[in-house]
C-alpha positions in Angstrom: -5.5 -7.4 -24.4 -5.7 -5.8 -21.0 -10.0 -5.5 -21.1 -9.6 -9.4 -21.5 -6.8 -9.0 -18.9 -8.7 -7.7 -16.5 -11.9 -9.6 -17.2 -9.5 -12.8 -16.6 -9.1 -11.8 -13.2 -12.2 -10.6 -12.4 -13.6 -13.9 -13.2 -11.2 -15.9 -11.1 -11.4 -13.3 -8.3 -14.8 -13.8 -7.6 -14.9 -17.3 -8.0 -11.9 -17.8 -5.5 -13.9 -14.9 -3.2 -17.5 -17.1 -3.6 -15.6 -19.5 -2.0 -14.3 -18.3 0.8 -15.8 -17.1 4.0 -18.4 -14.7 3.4 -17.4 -11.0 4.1 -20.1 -9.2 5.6 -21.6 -6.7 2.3 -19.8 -8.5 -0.2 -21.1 -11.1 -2.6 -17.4 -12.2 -4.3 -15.4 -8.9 -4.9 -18.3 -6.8 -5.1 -19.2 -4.6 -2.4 -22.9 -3.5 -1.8 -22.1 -0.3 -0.2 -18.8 0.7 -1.4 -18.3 4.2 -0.3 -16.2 6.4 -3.0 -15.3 8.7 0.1 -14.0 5.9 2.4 -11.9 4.1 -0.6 -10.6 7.7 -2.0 -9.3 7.8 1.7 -7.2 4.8 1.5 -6.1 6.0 -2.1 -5.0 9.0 -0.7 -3.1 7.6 2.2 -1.3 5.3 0.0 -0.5 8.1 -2.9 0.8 10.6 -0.1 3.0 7.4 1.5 4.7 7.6 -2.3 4.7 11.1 -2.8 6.2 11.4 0.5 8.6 8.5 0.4 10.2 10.1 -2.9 9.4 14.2 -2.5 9.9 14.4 1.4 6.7 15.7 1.3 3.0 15.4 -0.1 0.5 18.0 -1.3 -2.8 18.0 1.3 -5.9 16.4 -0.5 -9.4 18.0 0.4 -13.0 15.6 0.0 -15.6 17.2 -0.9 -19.5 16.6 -2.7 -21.8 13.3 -1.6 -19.2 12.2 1.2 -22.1 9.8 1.9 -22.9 7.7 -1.2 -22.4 4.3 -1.2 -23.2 1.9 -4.3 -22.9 -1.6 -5.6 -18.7 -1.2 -6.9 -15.7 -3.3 -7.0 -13.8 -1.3 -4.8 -10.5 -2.8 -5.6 -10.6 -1.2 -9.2 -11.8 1.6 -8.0 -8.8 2.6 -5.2 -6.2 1.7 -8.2 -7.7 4.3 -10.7 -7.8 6.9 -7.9 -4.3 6.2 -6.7 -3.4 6.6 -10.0 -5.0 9.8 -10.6 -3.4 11.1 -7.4 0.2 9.5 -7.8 -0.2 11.9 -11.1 -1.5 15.1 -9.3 0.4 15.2 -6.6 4.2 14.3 -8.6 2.9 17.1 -10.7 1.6 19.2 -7.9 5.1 19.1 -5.8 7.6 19.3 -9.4 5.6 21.9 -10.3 5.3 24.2 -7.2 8.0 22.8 -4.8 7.7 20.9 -1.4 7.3 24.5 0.3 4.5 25.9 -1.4 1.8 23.3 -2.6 -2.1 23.8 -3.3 -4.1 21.3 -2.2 -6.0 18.8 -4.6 -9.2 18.8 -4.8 -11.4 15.5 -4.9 -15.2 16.2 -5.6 -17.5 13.3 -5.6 -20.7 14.2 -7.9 -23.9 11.7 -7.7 -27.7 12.3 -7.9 -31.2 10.5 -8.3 -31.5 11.1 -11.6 -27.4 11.0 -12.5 -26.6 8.4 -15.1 -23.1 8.1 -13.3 -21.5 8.7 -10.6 -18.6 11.3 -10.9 -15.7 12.0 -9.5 -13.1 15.1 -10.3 -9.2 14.9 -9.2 -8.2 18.3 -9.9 -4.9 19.9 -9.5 -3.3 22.7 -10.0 0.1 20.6 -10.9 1.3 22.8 -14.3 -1.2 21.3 -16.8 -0.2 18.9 -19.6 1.1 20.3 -22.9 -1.7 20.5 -25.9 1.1 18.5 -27.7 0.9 15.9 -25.3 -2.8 15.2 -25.8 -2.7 12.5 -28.1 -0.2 10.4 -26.6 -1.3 10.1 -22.7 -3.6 7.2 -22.9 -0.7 5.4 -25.0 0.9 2.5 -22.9 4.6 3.3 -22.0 4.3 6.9 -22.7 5.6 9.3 -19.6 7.1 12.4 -18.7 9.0 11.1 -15.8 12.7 10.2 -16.2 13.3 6.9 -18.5 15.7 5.5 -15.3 12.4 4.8 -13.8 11.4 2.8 -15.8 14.9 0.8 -16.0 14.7 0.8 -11.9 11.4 -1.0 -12.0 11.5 -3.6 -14.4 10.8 -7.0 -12.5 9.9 -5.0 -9.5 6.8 -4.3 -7.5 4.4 -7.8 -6.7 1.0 -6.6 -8.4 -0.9 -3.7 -9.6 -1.7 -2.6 -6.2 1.7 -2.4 -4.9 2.7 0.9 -3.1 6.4 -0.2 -3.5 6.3 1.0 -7.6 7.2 4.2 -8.1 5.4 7.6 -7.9 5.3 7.5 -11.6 7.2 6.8 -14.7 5.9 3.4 -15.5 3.4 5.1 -18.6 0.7 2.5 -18.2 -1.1 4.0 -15.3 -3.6 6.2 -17.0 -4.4 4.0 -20.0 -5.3 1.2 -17.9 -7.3 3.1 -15.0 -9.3 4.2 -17.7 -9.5 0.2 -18.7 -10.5 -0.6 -15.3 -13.2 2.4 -15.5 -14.2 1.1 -19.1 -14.9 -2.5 -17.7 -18.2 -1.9 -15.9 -19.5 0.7 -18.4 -17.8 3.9 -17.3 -14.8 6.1 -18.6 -12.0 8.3 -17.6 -11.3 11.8 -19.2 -9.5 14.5 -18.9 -8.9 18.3 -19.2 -6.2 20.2 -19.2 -5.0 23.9 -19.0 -1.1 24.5 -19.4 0.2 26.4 -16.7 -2.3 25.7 -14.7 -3.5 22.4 -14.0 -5.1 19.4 -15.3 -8.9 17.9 -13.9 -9.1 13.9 -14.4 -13.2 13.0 -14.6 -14.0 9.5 -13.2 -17.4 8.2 -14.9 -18.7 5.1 -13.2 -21.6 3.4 -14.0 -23.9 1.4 -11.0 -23.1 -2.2 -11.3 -26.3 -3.7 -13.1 -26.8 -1.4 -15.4 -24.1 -2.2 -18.3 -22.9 -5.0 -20.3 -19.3 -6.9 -19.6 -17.3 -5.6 -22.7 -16.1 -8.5 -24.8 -14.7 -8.8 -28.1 
């Protein structure tokens, strides 16, 4: 339901985008040149805006690997799976260590010549996620944040992309980031140490080289 979803709106998206004035480097929603570095910025911003809003306070977030890269991406898919990945790390980051003594996140962007994708690694060092736990993260509605949340935001927030939804709570942020990723050929994983932390692995494929998946 939420591949065709999101294949639903990627259609009209770039149809309504072909139509409209031209935007220098784009060819609908597409961007020739998105930059992971420059839109992992803007996710970051917005994630720390939330953290902040609800914490008092945000964990720093470092860049680091091919700050330069630039490829053929929808970059509006791409800043919602990354916010989502930090909205996790960071709630887990500051509940985990309190406000006064965080570790930063890490964000490494991985790409090369002969890559098949490009990569990037959220990593944090937020407490982990229990082993028993495993099986049930990529399940829709399932969170570890209080169940008011989710009370609180029914009806609320105008669209996916809305930085007035909670930090977290919702339980559908993971499952359909890694949707969003699965769309143009790529995938979302992750691993986990309790006690530790937890690293989320963004696999995205170069536009061009994968099939739309339908049914």
């Amino acid at each position: 339901f939420y591949m065709s979803r999101i294949g639903i709106r990627m259609l009209i998206g770039q149809y309504l985008a072909l139509r409209e004035e031209k935007e220098e480097g784009y060819v609908g929603l597409v961007s020739q040149f998105t930059s992971p570095a420059e839109v992992a910025k803007a996710a970051i911003e917005d994630a720390e805006f939330m953290c902040t809003r609800q914490h008092g306070d945000a964990p720093i977030v470092t860049l680091h690997g091919r700050l330069d890269l630039n490829f053929q991406y929808v970059p509006t898919h791409l800043h919602y799976i990354l916010l989502e990945l930090l909205k996790n790390s960071m709630r887990a980051t500051v509940e985990f260590h309190g406000v006064d003594d965080m570790p930063p996140i890490r964000v490494v962007i991985a790409d090369g010549e002969s890559n098949e994708d490009i990569v990037i690694k959220v990593s944090d060092e937020g407490g982990g996620i229990p082993r028993s736990h495993a099986p049930r993260i990529w399940s829709y509605l399932f969170t570890t944040a209080d169940p008011s949340v989710q009370q609180g935001a029914i009806g609320g927030g105008e669209s996916d992309f809305d930085t007035g939804s909670p930090l977290a709570g919702l339980g559908y942020g993971l499952p359909i980031s890694r949707a969003y990723a699965r769309y143009f050929g790529g995938d979302l994983s992750l691993m986990s140490m309790e006690g530790y932390g937890t690293d989320a692995f963004l696999y995205l494929s170069r536009l061009g080289n994968s099939d739309e998946p339908l049914p």
